[in-house]
N, C-alpha and C positions, 0 to 999 in steps of 0.2 A: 284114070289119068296118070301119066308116066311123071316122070320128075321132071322133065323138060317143056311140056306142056302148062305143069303147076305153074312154074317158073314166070314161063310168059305170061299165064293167065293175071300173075299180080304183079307183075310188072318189076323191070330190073334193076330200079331203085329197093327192093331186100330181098333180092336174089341171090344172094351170098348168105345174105343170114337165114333164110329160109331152107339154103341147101344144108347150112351146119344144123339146123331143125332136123330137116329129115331123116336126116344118118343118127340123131341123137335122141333125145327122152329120156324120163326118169323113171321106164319102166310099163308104163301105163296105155303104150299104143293101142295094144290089143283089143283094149277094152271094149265090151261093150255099151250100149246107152244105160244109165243106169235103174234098175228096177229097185222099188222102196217097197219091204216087207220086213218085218220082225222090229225089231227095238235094239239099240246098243248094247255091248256089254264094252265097260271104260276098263275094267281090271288093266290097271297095267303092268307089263311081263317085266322081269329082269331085266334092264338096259344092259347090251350087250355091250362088250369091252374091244373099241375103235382101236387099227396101231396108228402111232406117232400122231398125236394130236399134242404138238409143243402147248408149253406155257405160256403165252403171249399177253404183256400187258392188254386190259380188257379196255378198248375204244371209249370215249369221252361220252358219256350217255346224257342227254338233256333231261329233265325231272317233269318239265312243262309238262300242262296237261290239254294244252291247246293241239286239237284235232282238226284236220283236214275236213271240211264239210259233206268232202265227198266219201268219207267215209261210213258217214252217218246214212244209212237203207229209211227209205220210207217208212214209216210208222204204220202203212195198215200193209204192208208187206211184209214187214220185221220176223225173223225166225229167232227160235230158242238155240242157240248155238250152245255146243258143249263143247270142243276141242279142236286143237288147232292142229294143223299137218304141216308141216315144213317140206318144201322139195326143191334141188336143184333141174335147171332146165337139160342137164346135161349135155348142154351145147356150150360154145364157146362166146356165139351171139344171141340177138333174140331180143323180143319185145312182146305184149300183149300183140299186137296184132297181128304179127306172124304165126307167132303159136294157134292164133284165132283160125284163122286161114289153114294154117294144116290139119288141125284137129276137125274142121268144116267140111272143107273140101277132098280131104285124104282120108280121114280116119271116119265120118260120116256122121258126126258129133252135132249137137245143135251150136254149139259154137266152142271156144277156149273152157280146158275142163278146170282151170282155177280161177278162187274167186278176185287173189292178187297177184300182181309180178311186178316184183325189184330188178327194178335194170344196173347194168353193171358201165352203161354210158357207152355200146357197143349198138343200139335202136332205142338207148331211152336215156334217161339221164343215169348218170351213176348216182345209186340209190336213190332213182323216183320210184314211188307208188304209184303203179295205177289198177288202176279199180279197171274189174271187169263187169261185164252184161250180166253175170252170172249173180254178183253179188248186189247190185243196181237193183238184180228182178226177184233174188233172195231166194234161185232155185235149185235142189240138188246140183250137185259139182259132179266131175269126172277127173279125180285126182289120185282115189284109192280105191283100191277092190280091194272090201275087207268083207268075213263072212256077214250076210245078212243086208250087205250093201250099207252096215253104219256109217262108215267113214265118210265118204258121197254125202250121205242124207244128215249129217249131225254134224262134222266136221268141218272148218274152214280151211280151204286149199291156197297155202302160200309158194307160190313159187319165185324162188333166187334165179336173174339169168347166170348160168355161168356152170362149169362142168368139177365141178370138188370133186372129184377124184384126181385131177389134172393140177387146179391150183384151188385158192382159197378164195373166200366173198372178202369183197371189198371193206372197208370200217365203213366207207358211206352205206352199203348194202346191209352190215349189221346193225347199224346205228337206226337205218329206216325200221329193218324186222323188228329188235327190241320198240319200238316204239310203237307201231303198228299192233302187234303182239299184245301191250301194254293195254290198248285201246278196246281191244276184242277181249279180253279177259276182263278188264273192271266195266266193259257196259254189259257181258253173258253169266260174269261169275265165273269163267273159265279158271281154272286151279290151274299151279304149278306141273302137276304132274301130270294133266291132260293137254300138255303142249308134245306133241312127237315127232322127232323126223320120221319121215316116210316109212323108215326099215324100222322101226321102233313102233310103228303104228299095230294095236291089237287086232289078232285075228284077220292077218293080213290072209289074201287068197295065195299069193305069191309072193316069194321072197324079193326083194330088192336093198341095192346097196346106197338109193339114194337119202337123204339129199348128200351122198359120197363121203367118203373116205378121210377127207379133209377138212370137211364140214367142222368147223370149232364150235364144237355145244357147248362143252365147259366156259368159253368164255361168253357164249351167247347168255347160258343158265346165271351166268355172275351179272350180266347186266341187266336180267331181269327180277333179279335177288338186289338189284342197287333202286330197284323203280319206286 
């Protein structure tokens, strides 16, 4: 199906933001569906050294520890989560259900290959969470091809709408990840250091620059050093 055909097929209420989808990703189109074999390895590499990621007072972080219900996965569903993957949509728009729809309908996926996305208020609110099918049904993701297929099978896929190489996530967009973030480490036990952006993720299959260039980890890592 051509891009014009897509288009009409979902109608041209996110026809715009669907086309900025298409031209965009954080790398991961290609992919195929994911296959589960071997076991992780977390070792994590050298964090590579970002340019110009200024000093920025780090956003007003809430301490609460009151959770969204829907982030809470059925109990006889539940997986042992290890680490968390951070990625931008590398679009400029975007919501779960676009992404849903192309990764479906284009890319041949059983549906959206993260298990969250932070809207930027461009298809969702600036800095909503919402939860996808993926995390609902607690099954392998489609967010990173790492060797052995760990990152899919062990890893929770968050995705930022918005294009960091371009410009930066919103305070409401970091304020929801540190907290969300916060949520998935103290219910998995997920550590500091198995939090990664995409291009930081071990034993990637291919290189990529997401979640982009502009991505502020230093002040992300300070607000989840403040939790």
């Amino acid at each position: 199906m051509d891009r014009r055909a897509f288009l009409k097929r979902i109608g041209t209420a996110s026809a715009g933001v669907v086309f900025t989808a298409i031209a965009g990703g954080c790398g991961e189109e290609q992919m195929a569906q994911p296959v589960i074999v071997g076991r992780a390895d977390y070792s994590r590499p050298k964090l590579r050294t970002h340019e110009a990621e200024p000093v920025e007072p780090t956003p007003k972080y809430s301490r609460r520890r009151a959770y969204p219900s829907n982030w809470y996965p059925e109990k006889d569903k539940e997986k042992k989560w290890r680490a968390v993957i951070v990625h931008h949509s590398a679009t400029g728009t975007g919501c779960a259900s676009v992404f849903h729809q192309w990764h479906k309908y284009q890319l041949g996926w059983d549906g959206i290959g993260y298990d969250f996305v932070i809207g930027n208020g461009s298809g969702s609110g600036d800095g909503e969470v919402e939860v996808t099918y993926r995390w609902r049904t607690q099954v392998t993701g489609a967010h990173a091809k790492a060797a052995n297929n760990w990152a899919n099978r062990d890893a929770i896929g968050v995705c930022l709408v918005g294009n960091f190489n371009d410009s930066r996530p919103t305070s409401n967009q970091l304020r929801s990840l540190a907290k969300l973030t916060d949520f998935l480490q103290r219910r998995y036990g997920i550590s500091d250091s198995n939090v990664f952006g995409h291009r930081d993720t071990p034993r990637l299959v291919k290189a990529t620059d997401c979640p982009g260039r502009h991505f502020p980890w230093r002040t992300f890592q300070n607000m989840l050093a403040a939790k």
